[in-house]
N, C-alpha and C positions, 0 to 999 in steps of 0.2 A: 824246406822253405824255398821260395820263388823270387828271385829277386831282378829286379828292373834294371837291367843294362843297358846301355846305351847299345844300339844296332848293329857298329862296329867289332864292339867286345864281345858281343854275342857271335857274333860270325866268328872273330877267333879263337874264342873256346873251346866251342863247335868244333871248328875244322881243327884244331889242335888237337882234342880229344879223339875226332876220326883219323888222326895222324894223317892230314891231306894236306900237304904243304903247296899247292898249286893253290886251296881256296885259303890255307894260312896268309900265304904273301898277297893274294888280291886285299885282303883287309887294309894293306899298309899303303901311304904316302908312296911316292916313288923315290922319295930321299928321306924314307923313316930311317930312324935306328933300334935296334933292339939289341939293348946291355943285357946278357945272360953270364953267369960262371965269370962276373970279370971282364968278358970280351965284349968290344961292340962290334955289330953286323950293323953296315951301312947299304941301302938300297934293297930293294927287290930281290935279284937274285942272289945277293949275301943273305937275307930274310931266309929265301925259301930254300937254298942250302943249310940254314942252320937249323931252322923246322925239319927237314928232310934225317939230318946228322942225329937231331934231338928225340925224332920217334924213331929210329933205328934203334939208337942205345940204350933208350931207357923205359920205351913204351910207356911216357905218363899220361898219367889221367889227372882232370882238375876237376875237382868239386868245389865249389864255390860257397864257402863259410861266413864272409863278410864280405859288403862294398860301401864305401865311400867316396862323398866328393871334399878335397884337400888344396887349397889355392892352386885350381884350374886342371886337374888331375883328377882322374878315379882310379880309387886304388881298390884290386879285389883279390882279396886275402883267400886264398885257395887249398884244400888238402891234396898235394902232389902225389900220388901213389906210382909206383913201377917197379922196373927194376936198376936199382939201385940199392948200397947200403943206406939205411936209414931209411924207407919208405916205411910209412907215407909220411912225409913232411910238409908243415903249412910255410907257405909261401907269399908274399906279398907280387902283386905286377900292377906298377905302378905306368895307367897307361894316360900321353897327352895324344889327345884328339885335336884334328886339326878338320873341319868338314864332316863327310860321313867316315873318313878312313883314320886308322891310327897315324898318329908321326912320329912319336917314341912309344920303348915298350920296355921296363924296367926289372927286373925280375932279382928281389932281395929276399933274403930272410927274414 
């Protein structure tokens, strides 16, 4: 199925899934955060170090299962596949758009 993202989330899917962490962190605010595993990355180049960190270790992929919009958030619910224990696990990333670019990026079970 096809589903309607907003332009942003689409670019970083994309460049998430091509594990391109230069066109990862252009998607972002230049003071986004992005909550992964617990931590937050603050700024651009904390962004595209931990995109860089994240397709080293785990090579995932995102297939896109569900999206929603949830007071001022879309949230889209993904199957994470790589390498890790427990692949492929869905995923929620809860992302606020701020303009055409992200400014947070939420990433839960």
């Amino acid at each position: 199925m096809q589903w309607k993202l907003p332009k942003p989330i689409e670019a970083y899917l994309a460049a998430a899934n091509a594990r391109d962490a230069e066109a990862c962190a252009a998607c972002f605010t230049d003071d986004a955060v992005v909550r992964d595993e617990g931590r937050d990355r603050a700024g651009i180049a904390a962004i595209r170090q931990w995109s860089e960190e994240v397709g080293k270790k785990y090579e995932p992929a995102v297939a896109v299962l569900d999206v929603a919009q949830v007071a001022g958030k879309t949230i889209v619910t993904g199957r994470v596949s790589g390498r890790f224990p427990g692949s492929p696990i869905d995923l929620r990333h809860l992302f606020t758009l701020e303009g055409d670019k992200i400014a947070r990026l939420e990433i839960v079970p």
